[in-house]
N, C-alpha and C positions, 0 to 999 in steps of 0.2 A: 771369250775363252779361246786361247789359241793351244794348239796339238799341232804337234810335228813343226813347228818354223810354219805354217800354211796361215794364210790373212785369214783373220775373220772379218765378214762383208754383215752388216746389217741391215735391212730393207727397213725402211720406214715406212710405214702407212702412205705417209704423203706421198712417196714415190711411186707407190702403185695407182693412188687415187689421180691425181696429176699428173700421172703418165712420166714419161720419158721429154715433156715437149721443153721449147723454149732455152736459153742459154747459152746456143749454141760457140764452140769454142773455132778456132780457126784451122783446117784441116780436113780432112776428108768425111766425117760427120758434120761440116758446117751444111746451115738450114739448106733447105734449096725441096724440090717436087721429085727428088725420089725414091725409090721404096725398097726396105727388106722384107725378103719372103721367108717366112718361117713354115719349112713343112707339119705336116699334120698326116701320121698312118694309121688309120681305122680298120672295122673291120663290120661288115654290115651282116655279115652271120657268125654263127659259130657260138658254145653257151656263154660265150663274153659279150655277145652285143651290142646290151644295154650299156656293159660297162663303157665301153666305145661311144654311147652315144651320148653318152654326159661327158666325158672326155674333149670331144668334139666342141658341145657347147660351154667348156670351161674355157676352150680358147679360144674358141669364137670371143667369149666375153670379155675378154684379155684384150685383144686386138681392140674392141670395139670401143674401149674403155681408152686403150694409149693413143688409137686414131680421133676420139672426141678432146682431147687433151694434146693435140700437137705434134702426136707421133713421138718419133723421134730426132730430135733439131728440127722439125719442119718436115721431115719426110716420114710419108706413111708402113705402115707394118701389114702386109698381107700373108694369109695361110694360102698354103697349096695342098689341097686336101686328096690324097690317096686311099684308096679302097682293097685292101689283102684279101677282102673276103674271105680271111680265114683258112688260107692259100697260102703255103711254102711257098712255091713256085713265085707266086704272083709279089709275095715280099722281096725274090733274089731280084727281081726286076724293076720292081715300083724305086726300092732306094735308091738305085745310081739313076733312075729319071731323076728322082728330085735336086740329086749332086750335081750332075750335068747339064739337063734339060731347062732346070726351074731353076738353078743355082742358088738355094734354099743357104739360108747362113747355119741353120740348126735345124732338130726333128724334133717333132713331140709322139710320141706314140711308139708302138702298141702298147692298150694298157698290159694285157696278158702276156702273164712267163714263154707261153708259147711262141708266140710272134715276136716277142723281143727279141728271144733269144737266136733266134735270124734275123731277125731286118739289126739291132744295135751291132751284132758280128758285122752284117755288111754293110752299116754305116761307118763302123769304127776300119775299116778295111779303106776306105776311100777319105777319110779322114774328115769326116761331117762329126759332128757332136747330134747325140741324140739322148734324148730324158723317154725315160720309161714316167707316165704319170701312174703306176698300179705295178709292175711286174713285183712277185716277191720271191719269187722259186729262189733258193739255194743256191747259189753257182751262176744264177743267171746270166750275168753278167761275166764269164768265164773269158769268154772269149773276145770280149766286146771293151776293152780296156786299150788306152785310156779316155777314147770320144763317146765310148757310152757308162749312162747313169740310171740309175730308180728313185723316185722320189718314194717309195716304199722302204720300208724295210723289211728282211726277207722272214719267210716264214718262221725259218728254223729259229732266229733270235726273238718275236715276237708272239706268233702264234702259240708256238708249243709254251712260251710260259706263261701266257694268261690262261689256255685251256688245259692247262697241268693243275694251275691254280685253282680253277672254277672245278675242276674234276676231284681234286680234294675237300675241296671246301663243301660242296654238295653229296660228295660220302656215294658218288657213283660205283657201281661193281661190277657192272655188263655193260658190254657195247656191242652195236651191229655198224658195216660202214656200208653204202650205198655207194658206186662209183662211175663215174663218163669213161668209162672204157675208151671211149672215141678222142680223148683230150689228152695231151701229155701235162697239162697246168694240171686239169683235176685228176690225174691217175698220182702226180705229184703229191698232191693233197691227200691220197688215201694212205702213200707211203707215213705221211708225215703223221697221218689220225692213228697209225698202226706203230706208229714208235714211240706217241704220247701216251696211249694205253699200255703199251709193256710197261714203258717208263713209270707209270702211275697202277701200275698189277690191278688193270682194271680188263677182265675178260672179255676178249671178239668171241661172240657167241653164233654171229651169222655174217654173211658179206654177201652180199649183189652187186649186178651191173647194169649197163644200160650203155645207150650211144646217143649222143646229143639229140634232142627234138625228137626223142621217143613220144610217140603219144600215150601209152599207157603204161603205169608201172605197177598193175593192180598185183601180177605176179609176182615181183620184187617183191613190194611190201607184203602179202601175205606170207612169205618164208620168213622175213624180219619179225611179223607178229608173232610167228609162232614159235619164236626163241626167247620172246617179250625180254628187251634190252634194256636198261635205265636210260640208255640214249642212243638218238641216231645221227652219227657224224655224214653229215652232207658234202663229200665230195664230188661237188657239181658245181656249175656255172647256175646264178639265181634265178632262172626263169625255171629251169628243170627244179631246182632246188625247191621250190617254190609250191610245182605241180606236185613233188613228191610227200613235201607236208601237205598239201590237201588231202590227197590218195591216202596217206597215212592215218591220218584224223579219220577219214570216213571209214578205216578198218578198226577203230578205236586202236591203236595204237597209242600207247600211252608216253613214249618215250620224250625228253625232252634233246631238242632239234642240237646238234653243235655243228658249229663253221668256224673255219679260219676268217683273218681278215678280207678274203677277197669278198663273202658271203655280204659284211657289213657294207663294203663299197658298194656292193651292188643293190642294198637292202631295197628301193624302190620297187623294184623289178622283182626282186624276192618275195614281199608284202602285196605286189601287186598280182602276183599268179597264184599265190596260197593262200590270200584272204585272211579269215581269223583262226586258219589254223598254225601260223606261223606264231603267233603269240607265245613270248615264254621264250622265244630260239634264243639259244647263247652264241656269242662271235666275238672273237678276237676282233680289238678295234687299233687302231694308230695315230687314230684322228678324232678329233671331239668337232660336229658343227655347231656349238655351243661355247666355243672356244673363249677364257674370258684374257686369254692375251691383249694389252691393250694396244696391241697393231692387228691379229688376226679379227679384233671382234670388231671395229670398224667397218671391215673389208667383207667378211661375211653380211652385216646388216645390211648394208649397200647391195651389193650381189641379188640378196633376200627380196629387197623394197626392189630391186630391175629384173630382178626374172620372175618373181612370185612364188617360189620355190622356201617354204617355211623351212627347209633345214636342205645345205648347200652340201652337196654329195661329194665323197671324197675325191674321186678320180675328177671331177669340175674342179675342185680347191687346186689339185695337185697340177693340172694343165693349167690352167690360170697362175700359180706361182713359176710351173715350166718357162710360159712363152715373158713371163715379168722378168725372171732370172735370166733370160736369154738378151732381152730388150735393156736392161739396166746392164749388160755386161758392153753390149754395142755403144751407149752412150757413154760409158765411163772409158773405154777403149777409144772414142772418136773416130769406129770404122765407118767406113764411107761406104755409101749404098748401092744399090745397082749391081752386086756381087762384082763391085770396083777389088780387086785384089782379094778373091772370096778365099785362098787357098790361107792365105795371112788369119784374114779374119776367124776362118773357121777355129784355125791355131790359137789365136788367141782367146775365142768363145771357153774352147775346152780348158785353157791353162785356167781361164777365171774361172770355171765352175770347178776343177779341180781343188782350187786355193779357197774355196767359200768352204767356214769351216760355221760361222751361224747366219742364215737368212732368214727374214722375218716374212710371211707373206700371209694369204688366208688360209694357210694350212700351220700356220704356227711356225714353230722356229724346224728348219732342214740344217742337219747337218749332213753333211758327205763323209763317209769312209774312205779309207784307201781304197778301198774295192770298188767306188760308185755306186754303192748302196747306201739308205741314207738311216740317218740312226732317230728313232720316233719313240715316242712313249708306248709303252705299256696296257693299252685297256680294256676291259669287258664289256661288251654292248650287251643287251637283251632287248629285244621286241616287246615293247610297252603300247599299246594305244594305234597301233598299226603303223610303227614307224621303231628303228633300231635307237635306244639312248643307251649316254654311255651310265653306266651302273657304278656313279659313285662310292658306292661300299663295298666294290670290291676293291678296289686301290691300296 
């Protein structure tokens, strides 16, 4: 399919599975020992964490996968892994290390709206390309045009219409919202849970707060019980999120859980702090690990059988198609490695991912908007079995 005069690129399976190696043409990606550095911005606190820490090992597994495979022409692919800790401050600084210091060809990270939406402004400022694997906030990418992307797509076009849909369908009539006070991604999210309820004349009967890594939210939830709500929208990062369905359950709180899609990326994390009282949660999804694509489901089962991980989390899928889409753009370009001409190369990363109008990876097929947000399916997860599936009948 092509929009706008822009290529469409198709990733084949084999391309990911057989890496980037071999073939090499004559030019400054001809074979030879040495290496492109793809940065990597994390974040080891903050209620996104988790998401960060599968992020991290999605591209770890990327690299590990196009290094056991030849690299690229013979030269290898390394991450340079940076720490925001969840730090403005520490974002204005860590990206122009990576542009200057480490001379990174591209960035993968921060998952969250928050940190993208500074570190992609000041990557897109010094002219690196950078992939959000997770950001989905509205505007994110505002400012961050045209060397930053999201392999998301953003709330407003996905979230709000699956849980409009699930919030009709289920015949909801109250709602209460919980919110991270301390986060602008989830204060984000409570905007977006309070425009889906007008939109759907479905009553806020109560609202609370909190500030990330509260330890107790017994408070909270006793003013939510005592409005008793048909549901509780969880505007939090999934560990909180997580605590707050236990605390809930154990006030009998009856409500059934709703999340955006960030809630589903994180579902591990989410399932792993609230136990069985997360069961039942509804969450916007974008991504199926179940995927029966016959390029993504290869790539998943692989993944599955090398990490041991029965269903491969979104923000993994999405940094593992990140640093693949970055790595097949260098090889098909024949840039030369060692940040030999980095200023070129970077220009050229950006024009390709700008022009990729379908990619095929383990997240299924990405397409890129004008904006650098990327356009995904539609889905309902719910927590089944202590783990988020997607809910075929609601489609």
């Amino acid at each position: 399919m092509l929009r706008g005069g822009r290529a469409a690129v198709v990733l084949a399976a084999a391309l990911a599975l057989t890496a980037c190696g071999g073939g090499g043409e004559p030019g400054g990606g001809e074979p030879g020992g040495g290496v492109y550095r793809i940065g990597v911005v994390t974040s080891s606190t903050g209620p996104f964490a988790a998401n960060h820490t599968t992020m991290v090992a999605g591209a770890e597994y990327a690299v590990k996968v196009l290094n056991e495979n030849g690299g690229i022409n013979g030269n290898k692919v390394e991450l340079v892994t940076v720490d925001g800790q969840n730090n403005p401050t520490s974002l204005a600084t860590l990206i122009p290390q990576l542009a200057t210091r480490d001379q990174v060809y591209a960035i993968v990270g921060p998952v969250d709206s928050a940190g993208c939406e500074i570190a992609c402004a000041t990557a897109n400022k010094l002219e690196v390309p950078i992939v959000s694997p997770g950001a989905g906030r509205p505007g994110v990418l505002a400012n961050s045009r045209p060397y930053g992307f999201t392999l998301a797509q953003p709330d407003a076009a996905n979230s709000t219409a699956v849980l409009s849909k699930a919030i009709r369908d289920l015949g909801f009539t109250t709602a209460a919202i919980i919110t991270d006070e301390a986060n602008a991604t989830t204060k984000a999210q409570a905007d977006l849970f309070t425009q889906i309820f007008a939109d759907t004349g479905v009553q806020v009967v109560q609202r609370a707060t909190f500030a990330s890594g509260d330890s107790s939210f017994a408070s909270q939830i006793t003013s939510i019980a005592a409005a008793d709500p048909d549901v509780l929208a969880l505007a939090a990062g999934p560990d909180d999120a997580g605590r707050i369905a236990r605390e809930a359950r154990s006030q009998k709180l009856r409500a059934t859980f709703l999340g955006t899609g960030a809630l589903q990326s994180g579902g591990s994390a989410y399932v792993a702090a609230g136990g069985e009282a997360t069961e039942g949660t509804i969450a916007a999804a974008q991504y199926d690990p179940h995927s029966s694509n016959p390029v993504a489901a290869p790539l998943l089962e692989k993944a599955q059988a090398d990490t041991g991980q029965a269903d491969i989390p979104l923000n993994f899928a999405y940094a593992f198609d990140a640093v693949n889409m970055v790595a097949t753009l260098i090889k098909e370009k024949n840039l030369a490695p060692d940040g030999t001409d980095i200023a070129n190369a970077r220009r050229q990363i950006q024009e390709g991912l700008n022009a990729m109008d379908r990619y095929v990876g383990m997240a299924d097929v990405t397409t890129f908007a004008e904006d650098g947000t990327a356009e995904r399916p539609q889905l309902r997860s719910v927590v089944q079995g202590g783990k988020f599936v997607i809910d075929k009948s609601a489609s």
